[in-house]
FIKOLMAR-844135 format. One line per 5 residues: number of its first residue (from 1); for each residue x, y, z of N, C-alpha, C. Coordinates in nm, 2 decimals, decimal comma, padded with zeros to 4 digits, always signed. Layout:
REM residues N
NUM) X/Y/Z/X/Y/Z/X/Y/Z | ...
//
This chain:
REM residues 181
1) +00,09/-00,12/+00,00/+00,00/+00,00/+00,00/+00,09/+00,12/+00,00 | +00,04/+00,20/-00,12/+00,14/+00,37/-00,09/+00,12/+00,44/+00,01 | +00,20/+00,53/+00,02/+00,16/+00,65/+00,16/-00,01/+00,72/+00,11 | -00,02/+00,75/+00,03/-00,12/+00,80/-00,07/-00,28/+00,71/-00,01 | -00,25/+00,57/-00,01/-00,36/+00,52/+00,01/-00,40/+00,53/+00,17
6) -00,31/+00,46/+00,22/-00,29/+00,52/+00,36/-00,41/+00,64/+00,42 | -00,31/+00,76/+00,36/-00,39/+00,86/+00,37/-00,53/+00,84/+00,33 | -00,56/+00,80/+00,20/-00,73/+00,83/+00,17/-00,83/+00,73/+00,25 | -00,75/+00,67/+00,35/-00,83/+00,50/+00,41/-00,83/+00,59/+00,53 | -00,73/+00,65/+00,56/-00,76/+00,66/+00,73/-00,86/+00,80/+00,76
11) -00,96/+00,85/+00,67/-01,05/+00,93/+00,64/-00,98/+01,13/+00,62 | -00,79/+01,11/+00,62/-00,76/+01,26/+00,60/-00,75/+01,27/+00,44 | -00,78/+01,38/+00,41/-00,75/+01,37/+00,27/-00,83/+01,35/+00,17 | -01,00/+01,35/+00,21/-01,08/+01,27/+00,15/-01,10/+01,36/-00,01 | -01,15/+01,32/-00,08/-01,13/+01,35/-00,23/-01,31/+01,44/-00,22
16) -01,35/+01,53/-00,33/-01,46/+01,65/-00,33/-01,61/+01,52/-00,27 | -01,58/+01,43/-00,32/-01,72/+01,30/-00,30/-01,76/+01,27/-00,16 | -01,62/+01,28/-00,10/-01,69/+01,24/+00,05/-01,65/+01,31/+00,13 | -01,73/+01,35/+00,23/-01,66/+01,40/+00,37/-01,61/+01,33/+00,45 | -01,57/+01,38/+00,56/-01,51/+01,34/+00,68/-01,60/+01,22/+00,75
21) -01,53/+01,18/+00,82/-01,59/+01,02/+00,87/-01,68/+00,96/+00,78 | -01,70/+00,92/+00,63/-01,72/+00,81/+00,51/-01,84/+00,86/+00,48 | -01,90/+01,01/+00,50/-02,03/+01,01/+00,48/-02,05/+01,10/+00,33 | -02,09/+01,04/+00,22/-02,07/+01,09/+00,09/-02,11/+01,24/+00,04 | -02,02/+01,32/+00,05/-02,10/+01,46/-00,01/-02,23/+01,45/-00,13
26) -02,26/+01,56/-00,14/-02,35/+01,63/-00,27/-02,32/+01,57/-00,38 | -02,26/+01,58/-00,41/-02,15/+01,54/-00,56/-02,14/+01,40/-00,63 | -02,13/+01,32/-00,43/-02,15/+01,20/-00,52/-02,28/+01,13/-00,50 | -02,34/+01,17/-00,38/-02,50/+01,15/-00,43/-02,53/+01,22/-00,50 | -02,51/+01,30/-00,59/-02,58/+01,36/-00,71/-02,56/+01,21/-00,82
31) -02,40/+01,21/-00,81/-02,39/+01,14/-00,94/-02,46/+01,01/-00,91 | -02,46/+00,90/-00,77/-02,46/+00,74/-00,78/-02,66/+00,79/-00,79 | -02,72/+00,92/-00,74/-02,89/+00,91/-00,74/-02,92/+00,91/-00,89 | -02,80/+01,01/-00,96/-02,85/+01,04/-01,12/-02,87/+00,93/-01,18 | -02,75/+00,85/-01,17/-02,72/+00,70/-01,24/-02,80/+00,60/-01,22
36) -02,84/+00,61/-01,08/-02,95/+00,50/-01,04/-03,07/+00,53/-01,07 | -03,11/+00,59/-01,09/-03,21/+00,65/-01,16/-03,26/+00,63/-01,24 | -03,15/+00,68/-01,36/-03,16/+00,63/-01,51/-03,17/+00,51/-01,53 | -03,06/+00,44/-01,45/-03,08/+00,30/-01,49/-03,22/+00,21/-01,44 | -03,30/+00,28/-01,32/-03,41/+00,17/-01,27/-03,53/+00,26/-01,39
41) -03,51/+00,37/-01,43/-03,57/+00,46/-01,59/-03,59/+00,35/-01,68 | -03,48/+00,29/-01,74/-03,49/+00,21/-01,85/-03,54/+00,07/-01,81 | -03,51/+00,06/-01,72/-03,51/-00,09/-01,69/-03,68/-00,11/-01,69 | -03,73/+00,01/-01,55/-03,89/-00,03/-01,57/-03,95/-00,02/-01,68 | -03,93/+00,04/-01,77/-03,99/+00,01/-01,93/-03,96/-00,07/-01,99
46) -03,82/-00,11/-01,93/-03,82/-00,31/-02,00/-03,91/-00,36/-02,01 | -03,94/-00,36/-01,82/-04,06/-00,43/-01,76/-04,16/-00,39/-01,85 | -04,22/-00,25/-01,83/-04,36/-00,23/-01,91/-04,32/-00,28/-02,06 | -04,26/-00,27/-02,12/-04,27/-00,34/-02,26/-04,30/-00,49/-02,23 | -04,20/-00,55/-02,13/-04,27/-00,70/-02,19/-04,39/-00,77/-02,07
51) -04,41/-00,69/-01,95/-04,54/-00,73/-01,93/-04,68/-00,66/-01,95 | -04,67/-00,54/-01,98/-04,81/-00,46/-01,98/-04,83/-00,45/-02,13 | -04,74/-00,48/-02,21/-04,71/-00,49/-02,35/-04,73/-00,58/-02,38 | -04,65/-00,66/-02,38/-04,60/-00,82/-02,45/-04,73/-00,89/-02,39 | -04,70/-00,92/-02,21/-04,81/-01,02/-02,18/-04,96/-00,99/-02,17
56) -04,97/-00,86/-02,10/-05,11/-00,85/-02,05/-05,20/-00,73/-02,15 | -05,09/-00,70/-02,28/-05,19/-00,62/-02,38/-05,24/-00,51/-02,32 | -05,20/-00,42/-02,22/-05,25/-00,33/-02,19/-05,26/-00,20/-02,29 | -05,14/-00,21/-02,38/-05,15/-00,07/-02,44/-05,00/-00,13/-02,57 | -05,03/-00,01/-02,66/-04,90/-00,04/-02,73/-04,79/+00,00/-02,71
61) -04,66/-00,08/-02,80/-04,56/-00,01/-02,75/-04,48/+00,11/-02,75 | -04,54/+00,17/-02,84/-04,55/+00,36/-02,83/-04,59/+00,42/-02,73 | -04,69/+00,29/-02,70/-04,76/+00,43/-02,58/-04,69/+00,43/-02,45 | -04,61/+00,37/-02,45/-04,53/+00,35/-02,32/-04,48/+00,54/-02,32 | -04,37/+00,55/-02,40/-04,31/+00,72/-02,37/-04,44/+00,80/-02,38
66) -04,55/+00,79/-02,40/-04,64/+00,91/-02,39/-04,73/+00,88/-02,24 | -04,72/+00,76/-02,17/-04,81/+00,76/-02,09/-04,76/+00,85/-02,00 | -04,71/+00,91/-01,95/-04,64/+00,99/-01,79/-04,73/+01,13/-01,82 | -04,72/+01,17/-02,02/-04,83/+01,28/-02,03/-04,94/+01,30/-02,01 | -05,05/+01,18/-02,01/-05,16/+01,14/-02,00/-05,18/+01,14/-01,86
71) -05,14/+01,08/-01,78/-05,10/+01,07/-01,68/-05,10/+01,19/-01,58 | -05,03/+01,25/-01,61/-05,00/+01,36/-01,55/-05,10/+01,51/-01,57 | -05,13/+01,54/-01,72/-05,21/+01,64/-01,81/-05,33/+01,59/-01,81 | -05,37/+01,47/-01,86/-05,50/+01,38/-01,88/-05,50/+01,37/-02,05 | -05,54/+01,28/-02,03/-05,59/+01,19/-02,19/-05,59/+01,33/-02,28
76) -05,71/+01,43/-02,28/-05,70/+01,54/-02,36/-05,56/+01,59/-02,39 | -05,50/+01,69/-02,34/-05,37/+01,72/-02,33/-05,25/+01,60/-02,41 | -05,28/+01,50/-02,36/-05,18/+01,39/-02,47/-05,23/+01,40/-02,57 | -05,35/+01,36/-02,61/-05,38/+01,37/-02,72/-05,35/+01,49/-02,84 | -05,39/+01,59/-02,75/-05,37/+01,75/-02,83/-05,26/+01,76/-02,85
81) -05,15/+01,71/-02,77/-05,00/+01,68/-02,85/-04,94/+01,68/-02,97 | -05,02/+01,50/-02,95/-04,96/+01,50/-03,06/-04,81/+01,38/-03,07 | -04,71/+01,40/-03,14/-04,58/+01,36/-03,11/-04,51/+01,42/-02,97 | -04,58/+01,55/-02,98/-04,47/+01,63/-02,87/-04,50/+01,51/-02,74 | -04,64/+01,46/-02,71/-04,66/+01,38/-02,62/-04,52/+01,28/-02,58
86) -04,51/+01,25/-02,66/-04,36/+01,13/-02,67/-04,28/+01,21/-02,60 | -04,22/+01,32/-02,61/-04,11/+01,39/-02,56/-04,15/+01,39/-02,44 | -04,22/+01,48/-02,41/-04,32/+01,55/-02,25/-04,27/+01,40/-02,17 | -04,36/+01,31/-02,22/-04,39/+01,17/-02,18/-04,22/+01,13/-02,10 | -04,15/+01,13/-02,21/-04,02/+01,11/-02,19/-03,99/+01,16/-02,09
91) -03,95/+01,35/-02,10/-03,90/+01,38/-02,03/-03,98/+01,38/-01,86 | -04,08/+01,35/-01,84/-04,18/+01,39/-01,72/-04,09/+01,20/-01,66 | -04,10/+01,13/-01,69/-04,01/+00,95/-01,70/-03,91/+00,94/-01,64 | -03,80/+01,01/-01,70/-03,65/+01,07/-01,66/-03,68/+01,15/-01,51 | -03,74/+01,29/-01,53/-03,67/+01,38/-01,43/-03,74/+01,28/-01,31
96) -03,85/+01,22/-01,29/-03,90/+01,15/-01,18/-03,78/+01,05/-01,14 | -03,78/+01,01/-01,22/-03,67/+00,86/-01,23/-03,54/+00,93/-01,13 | -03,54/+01,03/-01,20/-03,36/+01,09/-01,18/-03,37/+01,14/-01,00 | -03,53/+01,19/-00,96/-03,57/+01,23/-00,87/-03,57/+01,12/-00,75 | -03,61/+01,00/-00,78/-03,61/+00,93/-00,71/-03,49/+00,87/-00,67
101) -03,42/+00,88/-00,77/-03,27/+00,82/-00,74/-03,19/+00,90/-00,67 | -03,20/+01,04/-00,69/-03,12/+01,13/-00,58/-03,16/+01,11/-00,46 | -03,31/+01,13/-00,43/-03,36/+01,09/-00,29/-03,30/+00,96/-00,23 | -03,32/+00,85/-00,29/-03,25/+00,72/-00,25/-03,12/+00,74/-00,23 | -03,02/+00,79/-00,29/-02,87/+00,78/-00,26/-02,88/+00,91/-00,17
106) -02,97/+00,97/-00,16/-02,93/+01,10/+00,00/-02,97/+00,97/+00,11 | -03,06/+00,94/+00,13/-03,11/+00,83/+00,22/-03,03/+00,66/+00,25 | -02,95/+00,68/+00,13/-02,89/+00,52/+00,17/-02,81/+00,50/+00,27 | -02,71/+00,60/+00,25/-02,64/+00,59/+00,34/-02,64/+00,55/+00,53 | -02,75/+00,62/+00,52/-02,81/+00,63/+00,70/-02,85/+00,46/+00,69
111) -02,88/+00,37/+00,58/-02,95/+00,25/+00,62/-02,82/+00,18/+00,58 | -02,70/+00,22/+00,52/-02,57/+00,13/+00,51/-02,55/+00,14/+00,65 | -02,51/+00,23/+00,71/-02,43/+00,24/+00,84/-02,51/+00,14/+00,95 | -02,60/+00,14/+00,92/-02,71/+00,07/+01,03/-02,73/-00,11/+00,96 | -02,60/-00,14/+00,87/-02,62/-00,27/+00,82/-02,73/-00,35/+00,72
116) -02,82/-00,27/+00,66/-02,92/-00,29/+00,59/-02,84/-00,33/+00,44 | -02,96/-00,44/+00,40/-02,88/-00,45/+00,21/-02,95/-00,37/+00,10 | -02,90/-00,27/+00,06/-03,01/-00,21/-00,02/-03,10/-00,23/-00,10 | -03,09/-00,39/-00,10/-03,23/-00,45/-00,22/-03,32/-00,45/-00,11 | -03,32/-00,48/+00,03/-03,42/-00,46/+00,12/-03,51/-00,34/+00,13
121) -03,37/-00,22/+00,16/-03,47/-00,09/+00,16/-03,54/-00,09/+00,06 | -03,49/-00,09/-00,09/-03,58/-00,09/-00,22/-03,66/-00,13/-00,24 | -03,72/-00,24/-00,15/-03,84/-00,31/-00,18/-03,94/-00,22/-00,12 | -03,93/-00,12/+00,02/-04,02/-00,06/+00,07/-04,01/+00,03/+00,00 | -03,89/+00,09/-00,09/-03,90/+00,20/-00,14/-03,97/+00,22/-00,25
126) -04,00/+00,10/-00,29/-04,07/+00,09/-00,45/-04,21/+00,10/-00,39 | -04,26/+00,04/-00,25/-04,43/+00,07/-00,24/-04,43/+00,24/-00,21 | -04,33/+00,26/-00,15/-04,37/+00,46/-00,07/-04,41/+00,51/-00,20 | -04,27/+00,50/-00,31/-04,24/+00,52/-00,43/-04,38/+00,50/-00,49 | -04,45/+00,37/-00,51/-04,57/+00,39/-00,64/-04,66/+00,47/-00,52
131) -04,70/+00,46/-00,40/-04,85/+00,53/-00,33/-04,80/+00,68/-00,35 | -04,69/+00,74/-00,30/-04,64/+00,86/-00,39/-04,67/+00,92/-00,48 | -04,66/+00,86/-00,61/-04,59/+00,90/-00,76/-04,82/+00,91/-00,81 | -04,87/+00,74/-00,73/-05,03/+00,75/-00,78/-05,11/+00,85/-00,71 | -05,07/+00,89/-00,57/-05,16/+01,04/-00,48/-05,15/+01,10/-00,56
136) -05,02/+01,13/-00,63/-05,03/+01,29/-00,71/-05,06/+01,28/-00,81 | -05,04/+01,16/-00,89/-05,13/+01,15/-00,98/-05,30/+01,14/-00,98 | -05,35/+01,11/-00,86/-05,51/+01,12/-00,85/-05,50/+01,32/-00,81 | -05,39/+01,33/-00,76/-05,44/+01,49/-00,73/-05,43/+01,59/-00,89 | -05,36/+01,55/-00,98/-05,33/+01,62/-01,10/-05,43/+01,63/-01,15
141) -05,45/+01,48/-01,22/-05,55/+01,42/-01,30/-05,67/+01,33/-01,27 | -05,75/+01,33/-01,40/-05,86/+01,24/-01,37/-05,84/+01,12/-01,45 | -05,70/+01,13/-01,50/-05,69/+01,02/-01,63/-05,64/+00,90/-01,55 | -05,64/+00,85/-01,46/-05,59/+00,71/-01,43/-05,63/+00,57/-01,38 | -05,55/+00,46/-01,38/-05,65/+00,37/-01,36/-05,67/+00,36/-01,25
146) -05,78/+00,26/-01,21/-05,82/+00,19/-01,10/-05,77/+00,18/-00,96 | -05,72/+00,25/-00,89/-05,62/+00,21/-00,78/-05,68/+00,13/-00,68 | -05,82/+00,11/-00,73/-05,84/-00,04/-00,59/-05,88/-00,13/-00,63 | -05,80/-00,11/-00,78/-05,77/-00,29/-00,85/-05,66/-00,34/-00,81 | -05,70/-00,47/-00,75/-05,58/-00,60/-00,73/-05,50/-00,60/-00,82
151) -05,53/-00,58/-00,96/-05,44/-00,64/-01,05/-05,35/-00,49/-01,14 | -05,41/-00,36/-01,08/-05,34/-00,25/-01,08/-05,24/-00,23/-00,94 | -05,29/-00,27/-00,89/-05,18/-00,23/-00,76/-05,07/-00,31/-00,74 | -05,08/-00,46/-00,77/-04,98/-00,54/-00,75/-04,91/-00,52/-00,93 | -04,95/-00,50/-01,01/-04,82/-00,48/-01,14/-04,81/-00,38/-01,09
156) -04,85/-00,23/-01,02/-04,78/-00,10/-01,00/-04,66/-00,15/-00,92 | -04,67/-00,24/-00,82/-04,56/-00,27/-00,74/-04,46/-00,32/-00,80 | -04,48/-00,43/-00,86/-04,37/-00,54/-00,97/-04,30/-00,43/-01,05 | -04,39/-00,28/-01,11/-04,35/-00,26/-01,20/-04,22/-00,16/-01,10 | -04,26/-00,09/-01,04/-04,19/-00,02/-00,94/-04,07/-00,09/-00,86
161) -04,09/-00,26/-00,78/-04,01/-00,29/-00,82/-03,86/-00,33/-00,87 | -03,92/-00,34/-01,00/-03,82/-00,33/-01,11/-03,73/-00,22/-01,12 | -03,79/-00,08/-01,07/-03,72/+00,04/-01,11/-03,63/+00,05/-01,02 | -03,70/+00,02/-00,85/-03,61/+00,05/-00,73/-03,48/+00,01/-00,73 | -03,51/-00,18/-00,70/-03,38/-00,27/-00,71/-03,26/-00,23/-00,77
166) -03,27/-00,19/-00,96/-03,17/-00,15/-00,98/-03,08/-00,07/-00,93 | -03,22/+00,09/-00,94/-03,18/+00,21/-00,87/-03,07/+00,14/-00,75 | -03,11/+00,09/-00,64/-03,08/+00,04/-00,52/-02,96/-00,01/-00,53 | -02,89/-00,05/-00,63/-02,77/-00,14/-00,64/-02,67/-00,07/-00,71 | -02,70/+00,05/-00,81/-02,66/+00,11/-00,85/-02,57/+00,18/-00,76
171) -02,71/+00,25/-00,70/-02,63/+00,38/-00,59/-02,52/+00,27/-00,50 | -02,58/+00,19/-00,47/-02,53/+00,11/-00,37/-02,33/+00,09/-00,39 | -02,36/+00,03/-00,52/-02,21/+00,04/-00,58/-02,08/+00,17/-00,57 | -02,17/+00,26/-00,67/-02,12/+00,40/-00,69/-02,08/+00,47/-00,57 | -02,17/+00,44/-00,41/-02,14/+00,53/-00,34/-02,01/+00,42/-00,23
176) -02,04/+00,29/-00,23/-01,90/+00,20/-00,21/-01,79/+00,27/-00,28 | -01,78/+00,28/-00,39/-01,64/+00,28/-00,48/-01,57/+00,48/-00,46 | -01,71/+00,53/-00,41/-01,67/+00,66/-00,32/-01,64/+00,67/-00,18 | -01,71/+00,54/-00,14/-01,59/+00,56/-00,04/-01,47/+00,48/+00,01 | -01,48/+00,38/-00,10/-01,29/+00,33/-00,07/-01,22/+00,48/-00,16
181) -01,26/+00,57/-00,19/-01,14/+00,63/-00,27/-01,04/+00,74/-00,13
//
């Protein structure tokens, strides 16, 4: 081991990512929330493509990037779109996505130190996460489904999830490899 390492292990010296006694600055929860984020982003649309899509025919596979519009504005407003829908859709997908992931990597840390595995917390985080994301969607709009359908609430969970876990393992990594530096 160099003198160099030394130094960055025995907590002097720490690099802009983490502060003093291993607890990760702004910077790098920005970056492991952004990343995780993105990645539980794409992945849940995996999922919605091949189960709400593929198996259970809910909708087509276009409609996947426009539903967050609908959603959010109501069926009119997507429609009145247009293509722009897709985008809106898109971006309304991402900044949530990116949103949840920052929250998660500000909050991980407190449940690392306390021994927790992050696929654990993610499992709860994925239900706060859908009862969250559906309130405000019943507060926006009038466009949504069922929420005291069995078979709406438990895919919202599956679908959600899908999104956390990664999120959860992502940060989980990113903010490890910040703090061995």
């Amino acid at each position: 081991m160099d003198g160099n390492a030394s130094v960055r292990n025995s907590g002097y010296g720490q690099d802009a990512g983490t502060q003093a006694g291993g607890k990760p600055g702004l910077h790098a929860i920005l970056r492991a929330g952004i990343a995780g984020g993105l990645t539980g982003a794409v992945i849940i649309w995996i999922y919605e493509a091949l189960i709400w899509v593929g198996a259970q025919h809910l909708m087509p596979l276009a409609g996947i990037p426009r539903n967050a519009t609908g959603l959010v504005f109501g069926k009119a407003v997507q429609d009145g779109l247009g293509i722009w829908a897709y985008f809106l859709g898109t971006a309304i997908h991402f900044v949530f996505a990116i949103a949840w992931g920052v929250l998660f990597a500000a909050i991980w840390p407190y449940f690392r130190r306390r021994g927790y595995e992050a696929t654990f917390i993610a499992l709860f985080y994925a239900i706060l996460a859908w009862i969250v994301m559906h309130v405000a969607i019943m507060i926006a709009s009038t466009n949504h489904p069922n929420y005291y359908d069995p078979v709406v609430i438990i895919g919202g969970f599956m679908s959600h999830f899908c999104f956390t876990v990664p999120l959860a393992l992502v940060v989980k990594r990113l903010l490890a490899t910040d703090r061995a530096r």
